[in-house]
N, C-alpha and C positions, 0 to 999 in steps of 0.2 A: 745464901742461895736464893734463887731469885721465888717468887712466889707465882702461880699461876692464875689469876681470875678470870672467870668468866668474862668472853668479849659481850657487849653490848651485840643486840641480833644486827645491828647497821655501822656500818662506819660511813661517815657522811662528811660528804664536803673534799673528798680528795682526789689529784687529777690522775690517772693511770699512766704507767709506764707506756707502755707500747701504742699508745694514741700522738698525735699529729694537732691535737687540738687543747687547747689550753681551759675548756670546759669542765667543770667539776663534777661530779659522779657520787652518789651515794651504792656503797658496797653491801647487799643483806648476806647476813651469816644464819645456817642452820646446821647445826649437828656437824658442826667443822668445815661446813664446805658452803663455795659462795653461789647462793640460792640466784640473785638476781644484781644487777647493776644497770640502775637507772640516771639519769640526767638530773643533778642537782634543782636547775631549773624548774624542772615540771613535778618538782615534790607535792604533795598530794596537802591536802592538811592533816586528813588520817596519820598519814606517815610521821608527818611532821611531828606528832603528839610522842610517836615512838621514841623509849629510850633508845640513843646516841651514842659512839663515839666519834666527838668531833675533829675531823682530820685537817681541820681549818687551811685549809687550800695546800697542802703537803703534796710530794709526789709520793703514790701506792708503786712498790716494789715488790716482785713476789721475793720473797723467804730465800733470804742466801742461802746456798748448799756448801756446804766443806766436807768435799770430796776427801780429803787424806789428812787428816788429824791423829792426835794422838794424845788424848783426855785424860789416861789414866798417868801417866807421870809429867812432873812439872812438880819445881818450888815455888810455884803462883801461891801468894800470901804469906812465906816465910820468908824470912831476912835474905840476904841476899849474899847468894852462891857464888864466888869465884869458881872460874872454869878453870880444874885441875890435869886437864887428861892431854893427851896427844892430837894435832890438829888431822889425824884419819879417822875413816869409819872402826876399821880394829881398835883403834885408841880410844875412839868417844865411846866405844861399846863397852870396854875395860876398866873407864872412867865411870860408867854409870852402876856397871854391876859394884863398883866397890863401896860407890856412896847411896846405893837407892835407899837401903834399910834404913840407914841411918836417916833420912829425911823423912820416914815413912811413906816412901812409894813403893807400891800404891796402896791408896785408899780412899774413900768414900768423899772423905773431907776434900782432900786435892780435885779428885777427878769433878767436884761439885764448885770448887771455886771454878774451872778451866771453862768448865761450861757453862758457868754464869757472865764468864767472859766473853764467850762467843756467842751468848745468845746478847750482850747486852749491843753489841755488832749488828744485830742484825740474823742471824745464825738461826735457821730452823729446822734444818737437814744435816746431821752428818753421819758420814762413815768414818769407825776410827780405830785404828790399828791399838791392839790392847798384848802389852808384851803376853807369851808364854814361854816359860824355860824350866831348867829342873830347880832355880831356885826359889820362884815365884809360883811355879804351879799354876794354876787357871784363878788363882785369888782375883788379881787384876781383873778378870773378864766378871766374877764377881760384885768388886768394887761399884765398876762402872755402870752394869746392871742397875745396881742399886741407889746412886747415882742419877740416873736416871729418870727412874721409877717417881722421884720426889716430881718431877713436871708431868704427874699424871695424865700421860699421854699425850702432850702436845708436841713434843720434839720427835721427828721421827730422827732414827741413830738405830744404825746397823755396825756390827762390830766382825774386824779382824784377827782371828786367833792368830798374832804375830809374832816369827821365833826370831827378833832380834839382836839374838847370841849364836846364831844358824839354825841348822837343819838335821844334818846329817852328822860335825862336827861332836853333837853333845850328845850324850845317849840318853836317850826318853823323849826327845823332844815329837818326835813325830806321834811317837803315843799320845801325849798330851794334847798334837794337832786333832788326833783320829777323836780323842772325850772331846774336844771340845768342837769337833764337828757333830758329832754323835751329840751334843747336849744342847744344840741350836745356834750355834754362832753363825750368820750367813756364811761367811768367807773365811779360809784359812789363807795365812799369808805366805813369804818367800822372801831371801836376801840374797842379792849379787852371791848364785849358785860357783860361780867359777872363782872366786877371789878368797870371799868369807868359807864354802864349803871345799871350796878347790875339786868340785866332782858335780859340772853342770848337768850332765845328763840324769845323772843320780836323782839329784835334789828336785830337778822338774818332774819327771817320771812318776818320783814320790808324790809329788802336789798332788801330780793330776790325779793319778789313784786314788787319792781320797776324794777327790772332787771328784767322779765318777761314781766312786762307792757311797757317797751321801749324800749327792746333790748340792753341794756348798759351790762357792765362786770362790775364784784364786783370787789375789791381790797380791802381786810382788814387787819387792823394791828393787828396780835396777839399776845401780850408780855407775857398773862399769860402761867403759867410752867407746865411742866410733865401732871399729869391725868387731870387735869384741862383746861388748854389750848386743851387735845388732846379729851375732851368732846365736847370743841365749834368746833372743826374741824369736829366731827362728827355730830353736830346740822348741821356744813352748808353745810354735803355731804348728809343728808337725807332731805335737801330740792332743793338741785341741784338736787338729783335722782326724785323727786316729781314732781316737777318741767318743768323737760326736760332742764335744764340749761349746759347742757353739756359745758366742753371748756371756760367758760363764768367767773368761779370765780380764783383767787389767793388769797394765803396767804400770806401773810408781814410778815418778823421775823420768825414765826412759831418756837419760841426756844423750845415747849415742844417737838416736832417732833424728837430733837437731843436727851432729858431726856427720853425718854421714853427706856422700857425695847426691847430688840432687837426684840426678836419675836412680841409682840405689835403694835411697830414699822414699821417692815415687813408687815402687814395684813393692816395697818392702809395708810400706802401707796401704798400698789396695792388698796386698796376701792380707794385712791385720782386720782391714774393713770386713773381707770377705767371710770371716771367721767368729766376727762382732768382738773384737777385741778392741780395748778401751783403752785412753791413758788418763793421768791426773798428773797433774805438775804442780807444783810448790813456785816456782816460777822465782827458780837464784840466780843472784845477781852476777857471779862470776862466770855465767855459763851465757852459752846462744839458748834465746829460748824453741821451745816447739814452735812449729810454722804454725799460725792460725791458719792462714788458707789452705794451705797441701791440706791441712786435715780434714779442713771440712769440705776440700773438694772430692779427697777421698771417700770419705766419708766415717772418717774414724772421732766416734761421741770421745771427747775428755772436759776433765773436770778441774777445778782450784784448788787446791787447799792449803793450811796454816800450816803444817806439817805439826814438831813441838814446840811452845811455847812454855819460855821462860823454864827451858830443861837444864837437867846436866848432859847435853849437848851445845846446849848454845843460850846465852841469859837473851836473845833477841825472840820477837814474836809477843801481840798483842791481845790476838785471836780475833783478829778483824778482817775477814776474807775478804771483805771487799774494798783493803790495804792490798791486798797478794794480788787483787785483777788486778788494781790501779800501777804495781810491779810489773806485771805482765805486760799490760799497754805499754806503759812507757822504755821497759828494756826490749820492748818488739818495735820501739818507734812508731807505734798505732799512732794516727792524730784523723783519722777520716771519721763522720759520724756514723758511717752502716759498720764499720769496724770495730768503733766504742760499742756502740749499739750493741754488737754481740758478744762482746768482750761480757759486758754487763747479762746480757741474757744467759750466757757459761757459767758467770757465777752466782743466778738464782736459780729460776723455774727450767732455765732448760738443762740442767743439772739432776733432778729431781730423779730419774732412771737412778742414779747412780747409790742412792738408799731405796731404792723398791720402788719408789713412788712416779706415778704417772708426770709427765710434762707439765711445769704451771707454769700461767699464761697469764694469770689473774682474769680470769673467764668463768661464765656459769658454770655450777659440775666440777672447777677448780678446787681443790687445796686451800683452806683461808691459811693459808702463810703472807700475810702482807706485811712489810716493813714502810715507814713510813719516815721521807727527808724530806730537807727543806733545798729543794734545789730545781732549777728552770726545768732539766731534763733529763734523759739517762745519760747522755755527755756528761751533763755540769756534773751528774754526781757521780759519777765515774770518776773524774779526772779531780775533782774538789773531793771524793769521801765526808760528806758533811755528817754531822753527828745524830744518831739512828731515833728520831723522834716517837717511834712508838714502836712495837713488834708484837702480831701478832702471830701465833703458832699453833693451825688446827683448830681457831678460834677461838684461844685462850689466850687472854691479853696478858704478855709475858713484861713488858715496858711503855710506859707510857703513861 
């Protein structure tokens, strides 16, 4: 697992993302957060005496966010899994309950390799869905915790109590959503209500109830398609608006959003804007992806993520999210630089909302999440993903 050190109070010598100019910058750190950013140039000598870390002309990236992850299972470090199951969601689900034990998911060890992989990326934010069911109990949510805890404090990770065996289907499951609201998980999750639980209204109602009654955020996976999928999106915005749940829920996937007819589409996400209703995407290759424009002319925030890596789901996935934007761009046929530009600003700092945390900008009063490449600009490393030269996380030097 990766070791946390102390960063250096400066990282010096690297040029900033969202600058125009090809001048070097030294970055001060205090108490996690970036005190000052001055002109390499005009270094003092004082300064100069200051212990360093030297970014020796690198480009500074704020801290990739991974919006929808999923840490606590995965064969990351053990031999390698043949995929036994049916190519659906019922099948991959039926394929993973048979073999998790047996691989020991989850636990400590696993969820600690996943995240030493995603931070070795670049990774200093995520949110990640951690199964619950009746034969797993809240261990998982455990695991992960603890997990965690070993990066004393520099990763921020906000976790989803996720019943990806249903909801309503298994009995207990929603009890174990309510402990694990009641025991501080930010968000309870949800799965394609109408398919997996065959009872949409049921299963969202339920959500939201508890999200009412504890103050948690929903996160739900919606895989179903076109009018179908964009029915249950509109069950879960007429019980946000009911509600008063503003700000509080996300969609996962949401592919009907992409299928659906433009105009449709259009009305169907100013109702989501209006309501602060969010998406994440995984950004697969067999699907049309989310419009990046409609959304942000809407104004609906969404986010990256790796989804599982290296599961009994699927043996693909590295845990390199800013692999998933570089997917994103190129299956959206993104090639303009304001487009890359924000393709890349999605999957660091302006992601940051998406685990609690304020917008980084890599700005005073910022989050010291800097990730450090060797690349001309946010284009080149967008489109090239060069390999993550340093990371820092809340000002603990995590690589480098």
């Amino acid at each position: 697992m990766s070791s946390t050190r102390p960063s250096p109070p400066v990282v010096r010598n690297v040029r900033l993302w969202s600058s125009s100019s090809s001048d070097a910058v030294d970055i001060a750190i205090a108490s996690g957060v970036i005190t000052e950013i001055t002109p390499a140039a005009k270094r003092t000598e004082e300064n100069d005496g200051r212990d360093a870390y030297d970014g020796r002309g690198l480009l500074a990236l704020p801290g990739l966010v991974n919006a929808h992850a999923h840490v606590d299972k995965s064969w990351w470090g053990l031999p390698w899994q043949s995929y036994g199951g049916e190519g659906t969601t019922e099948g991959r689900i039926r394929h993973e309950r048979a073999r998790r034990d047996a691989l020991g998911i989850p636990s400590v060890e696993i969820t600690g390799a996943v995240l030493e992989q995603m931070v070795s990326h670049g990774t200093t934010a995520i949110r990640t869905h951690v199964d619950v069911d009746p034969g797993v109990g809240l261990r998982g949510i455990e695991a992960v915790r603890e997990a965690i805890a070993a990066y004393d404090d520099t990763l921020a990770v906000q976790i989803v109590a996720f019943p990806q065996d249903g909801v309503l289907r298994r009995p207990g499951v929603l009890a174990l959503l309510d402990r694990a609201a009641h025991d501080g998980v930010e968000h309870i999750g949800g799965l394609d209500p109408a398919t997996i639980d065959r009872d949409p209204v049921g299963q969202i109602d339920a959500l939201l109830a508890l999200s009412a009654d504890h103050g948690v955020g929903i996160d739900i996976h919606l895989h179903d398609p076109a009018e179908l999928g964009a029915f249950q999106i509109e069950l879960v915005l007429d019980g946000v608006e009911r509600l008063g749940l503003h700000g509080r829920v996300n969609i996962a996937h949401g592919f009907a959003v992409a299928q659906l007819e433009t105009g449709r589409r259009r009305d169907l996400l100013a109702r989501m804007a209006g309501l602060g209703v969010t998406m994440t995407t995984v950004a697969p290759l067999r699907l049309p992806q989310l419009p990046l424009h409609e959304l942000d002319e809407a104004g609906v925030a969404f986010g990256f993520g790796t989804d599982g890596i290296r599961d009994l789901w699927s043996p693909y996935g590295t845990g390199d999210l800013l692999g998933i934007a570089w997917q994103y761009a190129r299956a959206s046929s993104i090639v303009c630089d304001e487009d890359l530009h924000r393709v890349i600003e999605i999957a660091t700092g302006g992601s940051a909302p998406f685990v609690g945390l304020p917008t980084n900008r890599l700005e005073v009063g910022d989050r010291a999440d800097i990730v450090l490449v060797d690349a001309e600009n946010t284009m080149d490393a967008l489109v090239r993903t060069p390999r993550r030269e340093a990371v820092i996380a809340h000002g603990g030097l995590l690589v480098g």
